[in-house]
Every structure is written in C-alpha cells, then in structure tokens.
C-alpha positions in Angstrom: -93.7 12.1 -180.0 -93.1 11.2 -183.4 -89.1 10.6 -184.5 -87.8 12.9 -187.0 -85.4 11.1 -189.9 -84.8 14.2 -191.7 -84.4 18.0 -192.3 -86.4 20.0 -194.0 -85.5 20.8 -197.9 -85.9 24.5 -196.5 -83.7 24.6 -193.9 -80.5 26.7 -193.8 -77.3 24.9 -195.2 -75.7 25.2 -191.9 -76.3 27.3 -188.5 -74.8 30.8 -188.4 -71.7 31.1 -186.3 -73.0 33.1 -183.3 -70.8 35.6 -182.1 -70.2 35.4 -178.2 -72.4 38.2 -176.3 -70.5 39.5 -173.2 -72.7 39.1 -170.1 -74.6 35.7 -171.2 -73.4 31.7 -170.6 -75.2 28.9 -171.6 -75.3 25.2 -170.9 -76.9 22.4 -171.9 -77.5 18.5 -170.5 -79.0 15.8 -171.3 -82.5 15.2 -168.2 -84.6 12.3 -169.7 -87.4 14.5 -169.2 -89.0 12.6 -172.4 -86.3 10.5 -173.9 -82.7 9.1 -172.5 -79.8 10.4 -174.3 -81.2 13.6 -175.7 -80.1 17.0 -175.0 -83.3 18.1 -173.4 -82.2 20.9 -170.8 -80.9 24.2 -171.3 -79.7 26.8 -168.8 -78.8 30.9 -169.5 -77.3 32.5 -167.0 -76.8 36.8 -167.3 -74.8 38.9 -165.7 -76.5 41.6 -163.1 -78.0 44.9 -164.5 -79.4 43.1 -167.8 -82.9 43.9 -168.8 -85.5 41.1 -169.9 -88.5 41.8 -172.0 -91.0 39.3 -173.0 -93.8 38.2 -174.9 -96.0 35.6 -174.6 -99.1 33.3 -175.7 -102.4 34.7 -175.1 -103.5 31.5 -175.3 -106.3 31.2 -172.5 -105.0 27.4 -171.6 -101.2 29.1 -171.2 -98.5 27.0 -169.1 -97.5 27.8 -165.5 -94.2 28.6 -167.0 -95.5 31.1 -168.8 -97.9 32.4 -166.5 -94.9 32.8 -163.9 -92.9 34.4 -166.5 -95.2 37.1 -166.9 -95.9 37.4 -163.3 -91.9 38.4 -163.1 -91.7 40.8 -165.8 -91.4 44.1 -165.4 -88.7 44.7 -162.8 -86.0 47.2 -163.5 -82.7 45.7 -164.4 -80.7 44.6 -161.3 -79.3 41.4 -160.1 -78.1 38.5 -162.4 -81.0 36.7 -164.2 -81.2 32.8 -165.3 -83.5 31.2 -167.9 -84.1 27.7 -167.9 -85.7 25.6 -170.7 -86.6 22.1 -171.1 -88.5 20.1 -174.2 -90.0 17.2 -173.8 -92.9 18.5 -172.0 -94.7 21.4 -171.8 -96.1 21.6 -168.5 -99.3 23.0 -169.2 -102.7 21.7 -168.4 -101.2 20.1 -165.0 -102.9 22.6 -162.9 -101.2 23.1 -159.0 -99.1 20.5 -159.9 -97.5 22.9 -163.0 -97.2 25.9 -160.5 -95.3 23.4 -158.3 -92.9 22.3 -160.7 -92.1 25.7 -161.6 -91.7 27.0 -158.1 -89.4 23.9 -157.6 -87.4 24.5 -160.3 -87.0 28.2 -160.0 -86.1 27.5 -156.2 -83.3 25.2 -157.4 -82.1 27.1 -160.3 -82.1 29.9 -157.5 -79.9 27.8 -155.3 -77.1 26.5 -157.3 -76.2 29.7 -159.6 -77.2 32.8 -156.5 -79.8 34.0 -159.3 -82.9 35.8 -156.7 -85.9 33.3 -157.7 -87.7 36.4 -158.3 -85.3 36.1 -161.9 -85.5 32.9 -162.6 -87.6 33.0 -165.6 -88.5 29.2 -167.2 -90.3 27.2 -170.4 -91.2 24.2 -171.0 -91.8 22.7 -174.5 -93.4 19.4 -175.7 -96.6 17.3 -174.5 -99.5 19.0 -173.5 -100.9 17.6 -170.4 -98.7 15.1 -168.6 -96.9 16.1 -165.1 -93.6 17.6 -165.8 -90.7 15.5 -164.3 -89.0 18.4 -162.7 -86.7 16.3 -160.1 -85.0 15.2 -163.3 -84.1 18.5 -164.3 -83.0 19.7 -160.5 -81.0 16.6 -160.4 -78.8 18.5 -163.4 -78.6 21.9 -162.4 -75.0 21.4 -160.4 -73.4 19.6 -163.9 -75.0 22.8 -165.4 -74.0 25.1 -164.0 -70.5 24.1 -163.9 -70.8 24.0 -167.6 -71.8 27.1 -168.4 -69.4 28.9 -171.2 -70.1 32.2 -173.2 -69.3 29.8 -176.5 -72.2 27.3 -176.2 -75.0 29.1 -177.6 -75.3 26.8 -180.4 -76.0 23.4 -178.1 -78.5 25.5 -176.2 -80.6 25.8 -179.5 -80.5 22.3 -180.1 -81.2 21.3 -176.4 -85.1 23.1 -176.9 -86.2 21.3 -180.3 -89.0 19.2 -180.0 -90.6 18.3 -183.7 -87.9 20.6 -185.1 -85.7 19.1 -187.8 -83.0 22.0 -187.4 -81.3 24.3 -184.9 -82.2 28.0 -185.3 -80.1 30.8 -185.5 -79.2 34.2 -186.3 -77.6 37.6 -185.4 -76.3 40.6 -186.6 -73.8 43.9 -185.6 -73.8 47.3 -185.6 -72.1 50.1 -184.1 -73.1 52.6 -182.0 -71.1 55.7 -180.8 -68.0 53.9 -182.7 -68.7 50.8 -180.2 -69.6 47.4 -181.8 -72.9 46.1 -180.6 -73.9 42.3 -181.1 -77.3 40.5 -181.1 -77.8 36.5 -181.2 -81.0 34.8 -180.9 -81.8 31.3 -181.0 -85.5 29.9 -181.6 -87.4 26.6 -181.4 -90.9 26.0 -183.7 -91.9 23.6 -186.4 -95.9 23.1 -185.4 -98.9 24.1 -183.1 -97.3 28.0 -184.7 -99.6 30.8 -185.5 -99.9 34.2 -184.1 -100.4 35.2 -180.7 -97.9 34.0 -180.2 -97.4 32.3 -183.5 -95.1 25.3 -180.3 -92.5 28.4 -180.7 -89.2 29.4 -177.7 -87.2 32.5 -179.0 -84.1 33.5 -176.8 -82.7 37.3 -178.5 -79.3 38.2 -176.4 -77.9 41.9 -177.1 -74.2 43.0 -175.3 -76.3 46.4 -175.6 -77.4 48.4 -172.8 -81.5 49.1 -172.9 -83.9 50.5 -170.9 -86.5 47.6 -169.3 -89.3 49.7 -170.4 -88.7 50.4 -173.5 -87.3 47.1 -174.7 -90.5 45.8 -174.1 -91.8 48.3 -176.0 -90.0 47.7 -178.9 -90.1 43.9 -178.7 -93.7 44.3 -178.5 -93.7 46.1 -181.7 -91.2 44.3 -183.5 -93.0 41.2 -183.1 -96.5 42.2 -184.5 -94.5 41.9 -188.1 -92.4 39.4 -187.6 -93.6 36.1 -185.3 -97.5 37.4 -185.2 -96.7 37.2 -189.1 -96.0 33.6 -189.7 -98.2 30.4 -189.2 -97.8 26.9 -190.0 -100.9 25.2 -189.2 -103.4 27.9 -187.6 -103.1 26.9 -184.0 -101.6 28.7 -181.3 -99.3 27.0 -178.5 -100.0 27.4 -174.6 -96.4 27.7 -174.4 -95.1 30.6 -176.6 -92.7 32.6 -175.3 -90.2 35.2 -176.9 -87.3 36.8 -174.7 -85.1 39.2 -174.9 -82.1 39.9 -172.9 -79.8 42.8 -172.4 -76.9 42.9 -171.1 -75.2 46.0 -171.4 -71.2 44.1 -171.2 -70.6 46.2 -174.4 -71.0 49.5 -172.7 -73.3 51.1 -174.8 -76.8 52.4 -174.2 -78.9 51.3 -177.6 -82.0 53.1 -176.2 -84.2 54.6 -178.8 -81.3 53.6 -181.4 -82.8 53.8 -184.7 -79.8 50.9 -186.2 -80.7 48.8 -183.4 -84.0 48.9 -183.9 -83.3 47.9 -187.9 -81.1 45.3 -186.2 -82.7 43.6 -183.8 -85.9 43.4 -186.5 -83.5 41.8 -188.9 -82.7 39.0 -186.0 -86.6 38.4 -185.6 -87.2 38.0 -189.2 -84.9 35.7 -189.8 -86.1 33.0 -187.2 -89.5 33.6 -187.5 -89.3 33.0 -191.1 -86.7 29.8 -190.1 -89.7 28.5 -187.5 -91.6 28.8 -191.5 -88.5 26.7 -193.2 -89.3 24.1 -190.5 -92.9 23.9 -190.7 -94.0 20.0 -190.0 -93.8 18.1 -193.1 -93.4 21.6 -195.4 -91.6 21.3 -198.8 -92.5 24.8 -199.9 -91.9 29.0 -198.0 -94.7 31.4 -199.2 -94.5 34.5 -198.3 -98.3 36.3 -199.0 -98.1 39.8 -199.7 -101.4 41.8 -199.0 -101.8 45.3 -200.1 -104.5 48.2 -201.5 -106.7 47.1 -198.5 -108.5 49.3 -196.6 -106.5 49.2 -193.9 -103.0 47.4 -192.4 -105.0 45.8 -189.7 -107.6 44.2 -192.9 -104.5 43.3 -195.0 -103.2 41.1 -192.3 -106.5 39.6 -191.6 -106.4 38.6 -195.3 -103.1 37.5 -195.5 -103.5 35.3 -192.6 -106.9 34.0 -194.2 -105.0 32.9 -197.4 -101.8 31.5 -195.1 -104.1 29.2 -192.7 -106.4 28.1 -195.3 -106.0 24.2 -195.7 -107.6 24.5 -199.1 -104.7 27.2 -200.2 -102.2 25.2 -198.5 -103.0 21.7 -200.1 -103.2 22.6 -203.6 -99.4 25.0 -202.7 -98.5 21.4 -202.3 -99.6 19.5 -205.1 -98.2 23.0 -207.5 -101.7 23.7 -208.1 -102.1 27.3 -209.5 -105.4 27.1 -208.0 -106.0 31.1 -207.6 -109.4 30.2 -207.2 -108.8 29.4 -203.5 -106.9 32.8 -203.0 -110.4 34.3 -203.7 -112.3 32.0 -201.5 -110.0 33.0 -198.1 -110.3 36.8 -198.9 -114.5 36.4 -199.6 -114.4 34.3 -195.9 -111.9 36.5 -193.7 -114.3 39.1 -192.6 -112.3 41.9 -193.9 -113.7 44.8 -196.5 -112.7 43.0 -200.0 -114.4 44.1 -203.5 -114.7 41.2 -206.1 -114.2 42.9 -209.0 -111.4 44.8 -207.8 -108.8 42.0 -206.4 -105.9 41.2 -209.0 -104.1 37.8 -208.2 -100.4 37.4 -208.5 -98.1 34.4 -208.3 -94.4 35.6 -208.6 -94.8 38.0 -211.1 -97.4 36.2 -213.1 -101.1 37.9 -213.3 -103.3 35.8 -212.2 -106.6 37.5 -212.1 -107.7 41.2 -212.5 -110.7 43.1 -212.3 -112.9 40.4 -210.7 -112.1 37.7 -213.8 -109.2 35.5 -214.5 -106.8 37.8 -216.5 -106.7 37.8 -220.4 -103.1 37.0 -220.5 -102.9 34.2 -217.6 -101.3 30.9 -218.8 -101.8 28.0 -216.3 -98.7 26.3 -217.8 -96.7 29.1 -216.5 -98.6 29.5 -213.6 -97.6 25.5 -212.7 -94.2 25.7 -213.6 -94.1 29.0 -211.1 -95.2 26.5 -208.5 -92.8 24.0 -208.5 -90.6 26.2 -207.0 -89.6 26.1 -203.6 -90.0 29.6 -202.3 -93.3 31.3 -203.3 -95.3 35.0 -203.4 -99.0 35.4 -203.9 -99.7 38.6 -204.2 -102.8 40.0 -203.6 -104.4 44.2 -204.2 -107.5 44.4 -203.1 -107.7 48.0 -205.1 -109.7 49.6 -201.6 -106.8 51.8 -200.2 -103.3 52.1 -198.9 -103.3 49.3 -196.0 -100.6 46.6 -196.3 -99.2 43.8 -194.7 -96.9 40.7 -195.1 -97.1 37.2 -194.2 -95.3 33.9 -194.1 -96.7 30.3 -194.3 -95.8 26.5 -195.4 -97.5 23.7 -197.6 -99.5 21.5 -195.9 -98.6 17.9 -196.8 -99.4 14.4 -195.8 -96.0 15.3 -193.9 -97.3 17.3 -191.2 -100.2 14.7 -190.9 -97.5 11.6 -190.4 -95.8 13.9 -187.3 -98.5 14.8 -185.3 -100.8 11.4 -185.5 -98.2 9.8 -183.4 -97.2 12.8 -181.2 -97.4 10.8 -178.1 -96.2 7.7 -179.2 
C-alpha cells in the first residue's frame, strides 16, 4: 500500500472539535493487521435502545462485512450495539474464509463488551483479496474495551484511514422541544469512491431519539445527494458502508424533525465533499452543477459523465479551459441533451451558448479561472426543469503514483 508524505492542499486546516454524544464510546488500538505501529483498529460501543441504519455498496463483489451487516439490519432498537472497524484489509474476495473471520470477530467483540452478536455490526477497509488477520484484532478487543471513552471520537477517525492523507470530521446542533440535540460523524475515503456507494467508511452518531424505520428512510434519502453525489475516480468499493447511529441519551425523539433532517444533511455534505478534498493525488474541488435537463435523474447522469470523465479531469489539472470536453461527456452519457441548446459556464464566465463558443468568451480569463483551487462548471442543457449537483477532483499523475504501488 503506497506511503503517504503529505496532505492534501484541500484538506481542512484542522479537524472539528466533536462534541461528545451521550450513549456512544470509542476506542482505538494499534492490530498490525497491515503494518506494526499504526492505529489500525477501531471499536464503538452504544448504549441499549439506539437505532442503526445503514447503507451499503451494491457492488456485486461486496465484503462479508458488509454482506453480514446487511443481514443484521433492520431490527428494532433494543440491546447495546458495537461497531468494529479495521483498515489494512478489506476482507473481501476471501470467500468462506471472509464469512469466518467475521463470525469470529463478531463472536469476540460479542464476548468481551456483552453486546448480542446479532449487533455486532463490522468493516473492513484496505487490500482487496488477501485473508484478513482477524486473531490480531481479537487479540486487542480486552485493551479495547477497557479503553473506551465518550471523548475519543477523533482517534477513531484516524484509526480507519487507509490512502487517506487526513482525518474526517464534522457535526452540527440543533434544538428540539428547547432540548439540544448533537450529531458527529466521522468518515474514511480518498480512492476506489464513486456512487453506489461512492474505498469510503462513514460513522454519523446522533444523542437523538429516532425511529429504526424511518432513519433508514431518511439516510437512504439523504445520501442519494450527498455520497451517491461525489466520485474521485469512477469505481466503486466492495466495501462501502455508511452508518448511522441513534442513541436517544438526549431524550428527545427527532422523528420526522424537519431541523434534524436539515442537520443531519449538513453532516453528510460536509464529509462527503471532505472524501472529494482527499481525493488520491487531487490539487483541485469541482463541484459540477447540472440544470434545465429533462429530468433530475438525466441531470445527475450528466453531471456524473462530466465528473468521471478522465478527459475532463486531466485537462481540470493542467488549468485547461478545455469546455470542449464538457460537451464530449454530455453527447456520451446517454441522457436527452440538445447541442445547440447547452450553454457552458466556468465560475461565472460564459463559456459556450446556443451550441457555439460564446461571442464574449476569453480563454485568458477562462485560464486564470482555472488556476483556482475550488471550481464550478455549470452546465443548462435548456430541455426542462431537472437539476442536480455533483462533486469531483483533478486527476493527476498523483493518484497514478498511489495506486501503482498499492500493495507494495
């Protein structure tokens, strides 16, 4: 796996102090699953009643982590619940010896912290294909679970980096009936990201009260404009998987709460677009914005043509204004587009109107625009109302240098 030396000119200047969330402790350790002497193991343990909702990679070549996280969700909130996560490797492609592991590991996690294995929910992050040394992790469950403290939130996000060149973080507040109600969410992701579900772990932890049902709902939704909205490199983990946890230690039911909602969406934004910031070997954020097409579902399949186009996404890097391979993804992506009705924007420079390049365009402009660090093309296809949003990186010879040697 290649070595990172540095962080990425988009990253954060520092990681957002997390507020503690009652009902949720966290510890980290240090297994050897890949390397010695890295934090490589992190353990969640939540307090009884909490409801989990997840979503996960439809990848058809999806871990047996994530397979037996599926598998468990869906119960009503009861007992205490555990998540356990290790990097390193992703345990997927292993066949009966990847159901094993889990089963082994769920068993111990079981064991030491009286979570009902039934609860014990898992991932695993990191080389495709290569058994999973899961007596290494067992062999630190006791030191973890002695460890566990409401304040360590922070280690825990380091402890699942792979490729990642920063720790991601991010929460928010809000009150409900007069009762403060906190959300913190942590997230791993730098390559192998694009939807469905856009190598990416997201832990989301709310004090609030929720129904099971209906906070999977709602993190179904929420995700189809945030995480199935963003995409580094085009290709799709086997190990995505996006949680969310509630507690309900703040005493307040946030059921169909309109400000949690806005909340919690605010939380997902903000690491999917980090998971963007820390795309492997990316030096510039793009955010495409797609609308007049015929419909949201067409807009998103042209945003994401224009995002995952390697054409698009070399000349973003070299500050080419090359608008030229904006029109190429939207002729290729299959969705209703007129030629002579697209107009082209970068930042708030017309590009191209009316099928032609526009009277007024200056590529001098247009260049300087692109030296920039944070970038919008724009696109109106001029068909209807449909409208969508996307977020991608530059590809550079960055991302190339990372994942020749991924193994190594």
């Amino acid at each position: 796996m290649a070595t990172i030396s540095h962080v990425s000119p988009l990253a954060p200047a520092y990681f957002p102090e997390l507020p503690l969330i009652g009902g949720v402790r966290f510890a980290s350790a240090a297994a050897g699953v890949r390397y010695k002497g890295r934090t490589d193991v992190m353990l969640a343990v939540l307090q009884p009643g909490t409801a989990i909702a997840g979503v996960f990679t439809k990848s058809a070549t999806r871990s047996a982590p994530v397979l037996d996280c599926q598998a468990k969700l869906g119960q009503p909130a009861g007992g205490p619940a555990a998540i356990l996560v290790n990097s390193g490797n992703s345990n997927a492609f292993t066949g009966h010896y990847g159901q094993a592991s889990v089963s082994e590991i769920t068993a111990a996690v079981a064991k030491v912290t009286g979570v009902d294995q039934s609860r014990v929910f898992t991932a695993s992050t990191g080389v495709i294909g290569e058994p999973l040394p899961h007596e290494k992790i067992i062999t630190k469950l006791e030191e973890l679970n002695g460890a566990l403290s409401d304040a360590a939130i922070e280690d825990a996000a380091r402890a699942i980096m792979t490729t990642d060149t920063f720790a991601k973080g991010a929460t928010a507040e809000i009150e409900i009936d007069g009762k403060p109600v906190k959300i913190a969410g942590i997230a791993k992701g730098s390559g192998m990201i694009a939807p469905d579900m856009a190598t990416m772990l997201v832990y989301i932890f709310t004090d609030a009260a929720y129904d099971q049902a209906a906070l999977q709902a709602l993190l179904s939704k929420l995700t189809e404009t945030t995480f199935n909205c963003i995409t580094v490199d085009s290709d799709t983990s086997t190990s995505d998987s996006l949680m969310l946890a509630a507690t309900g230690a703040a005493g307040v039911d946030a059921t169909g709460n309109a400000a949690f909602e806005t909340a919690l969406n605010s939380v997902m934004l903000d690491l999917s677009q980090q998971v963007v910031r820390d795309g492997e070997g990316a030096t510039k954020f793009v955010e495409i914005r797609v609308t007049g097409a015929a419909s949201d579902a067409d807009a998103k399949i042209h945003g994401l043509a224009i995002a995952n186009s390697p054409l698009v996404k070399t000349a973003i890097a070299g500050e080419d204004p090359n608008w030229g391979r904006v029109v190429m993804a939207i002729g290729k992506s299959g969705a209703a587009a007129d030629r002579d009705s697209l107009t082209i924007r970068f930042g708030d420079i017309l590009v191209a109107e009316n099928g032609w390049v526009s009277p007024n365009y200056s590529e001098d402009q247009a260049a300087a625009y692109m030296k920039g660090q944070d970038l919008v093309i724009a696109v109106d296809l001029g068909l209807g109302s449909g409208k969508a949003t996307v977020w991608t990186c530059d590809l550079t010879h960055g991302y190339i240098e990372i994942n020749a040697d991924y193994r190594s």
